[in-house]
N, C-alpha and C positions, 0 to 999 in steps of 0.2 A: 504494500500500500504506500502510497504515496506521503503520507504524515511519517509512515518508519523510517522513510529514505531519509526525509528532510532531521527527524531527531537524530539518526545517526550523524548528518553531517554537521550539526549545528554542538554536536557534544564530542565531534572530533575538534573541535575549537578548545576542551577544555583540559587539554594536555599539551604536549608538546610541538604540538603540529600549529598551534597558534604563532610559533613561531619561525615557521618554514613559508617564508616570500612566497616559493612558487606555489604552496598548494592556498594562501589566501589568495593568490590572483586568481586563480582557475576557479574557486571556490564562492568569491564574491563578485557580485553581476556587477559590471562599470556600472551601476548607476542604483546600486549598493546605498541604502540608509538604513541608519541607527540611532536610534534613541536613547543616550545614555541614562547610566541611572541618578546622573544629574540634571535630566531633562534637556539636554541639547541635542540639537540632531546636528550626526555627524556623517560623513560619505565615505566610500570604498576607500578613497587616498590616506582620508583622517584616520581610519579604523586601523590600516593596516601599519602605518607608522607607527598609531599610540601601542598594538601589539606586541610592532618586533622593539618597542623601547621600554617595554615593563622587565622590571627586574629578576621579581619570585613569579613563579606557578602558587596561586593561591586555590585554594580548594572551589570550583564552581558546581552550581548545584541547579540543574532546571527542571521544571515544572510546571503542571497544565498547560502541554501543548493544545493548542485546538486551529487544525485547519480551516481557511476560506480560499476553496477552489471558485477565483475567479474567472476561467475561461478554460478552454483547452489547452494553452502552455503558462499561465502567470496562477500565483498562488500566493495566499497572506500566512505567513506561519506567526500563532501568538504565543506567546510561553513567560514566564516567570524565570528571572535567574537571582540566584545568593549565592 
């Protein structure tokens, strides 16, 4: 199903691979937004610099995924992270 595909890739983000360039490019869409958990939205460029410049792997924990299939190829994934 299509919600499994998207939580595997979105919890492959919370290990080490948040810090491998090629697979955040290939990973997030150019035109990639994020809403941090300080309320700013930020884009593929912002995300993927502020990643490869964190220091520690801190523990991430997501929850209540719930998909919205908007058409035949575009999708809203929503979910919880601590």
């Amino acid at each position: 199903m299509l919600i499994d595909e998207l939580r595997r890739l979105e919890c492959s983000l919370h290990g080490a691979m948040r810090y491998d360039r090629e697979w955040l490019e290939q990973l997030l869409h150019p035109q990639f937004l994020e809403i941090t958990r300080s309320g700013l939205m930020v884009n593929r460029s912002q995300t993927i610099t502020s990643l490869l410049s964190e220091k520690t792997i801190r523990p991430i924990f997501s929850t209540d995924f719930m998909l919205i299939e908007l058409g035949r190829c575009s999708a809203i994934l929503h979910y919880r992270t601590s």
